[in-house]
N, C-alpha and C positions, 0 to 999 in steps of 0.2 A: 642916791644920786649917781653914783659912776656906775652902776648894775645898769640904769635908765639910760646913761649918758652913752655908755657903751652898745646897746640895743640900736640904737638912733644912728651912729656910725655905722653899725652893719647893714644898718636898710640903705642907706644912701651908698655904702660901696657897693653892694650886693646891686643896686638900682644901677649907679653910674657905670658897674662892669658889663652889666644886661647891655647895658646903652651902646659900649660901645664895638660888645662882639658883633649888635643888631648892623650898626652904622656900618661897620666894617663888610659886612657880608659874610661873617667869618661861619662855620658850622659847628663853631665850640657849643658845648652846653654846660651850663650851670647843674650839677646833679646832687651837689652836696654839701649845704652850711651849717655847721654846730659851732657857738661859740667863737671859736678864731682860727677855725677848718672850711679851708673852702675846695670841695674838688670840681675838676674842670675836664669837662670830656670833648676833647676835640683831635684832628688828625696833627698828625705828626709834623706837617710840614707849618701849621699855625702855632703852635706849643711856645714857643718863641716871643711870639705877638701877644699870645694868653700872658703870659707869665709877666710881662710888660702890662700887659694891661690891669693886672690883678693891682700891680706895683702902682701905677698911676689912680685907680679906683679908690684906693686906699688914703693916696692924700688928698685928693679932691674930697674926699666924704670929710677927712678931717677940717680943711676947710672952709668946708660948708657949715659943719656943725659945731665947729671952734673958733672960728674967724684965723686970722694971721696969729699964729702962736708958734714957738721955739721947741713945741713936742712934735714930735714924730711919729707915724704909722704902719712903720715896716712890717713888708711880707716878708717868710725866705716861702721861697719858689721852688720846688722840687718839680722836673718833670719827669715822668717815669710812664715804663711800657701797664705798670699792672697798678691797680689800686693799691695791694697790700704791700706795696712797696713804697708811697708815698709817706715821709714824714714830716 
């Protein structure tokens, strides 16, 4: 059940982020989800916006797929120049 339930959140944050780099016009990309890893390739001067958005994606999918409930979905947000420096 929370393996499935968990699966079901990440398609709808993973969806609602798509949503709203598209809306925005932004150039970020989506390049990398495992589990509760999300990497985000975009310029420098959006990084900001990304990292907001990741944060908003996150409880929107919550609830959509938990309704109003007192659990939370936090990102932390790392922006950084090189992947392997992302944690």
């Amino acid at each position: 059940m929370v393996q499935g339930s968990a699966a079901d959140w990440a398609l709808l944050m993973l969806a609602a982020l798509r949503r709203t780099i598209a809306e925005a016009g932004m150039r970020a990309e989506l390049v990398f989800f495992q589990h509760d890893e999300v990497i985000v390739h975009c310029p420098a001067e959006e990084a900001q916006a990304v990292a907001l958005a990741v944060r908003e994606a996150g409880d929107l999918a919550g609830r959509i797929a938990f309704g109003e409930t007192p659990v939370r979905f936090p990102f932390t947000t790392a922006v950084v120049e090189c992947y392997a420096d992302a944690k």
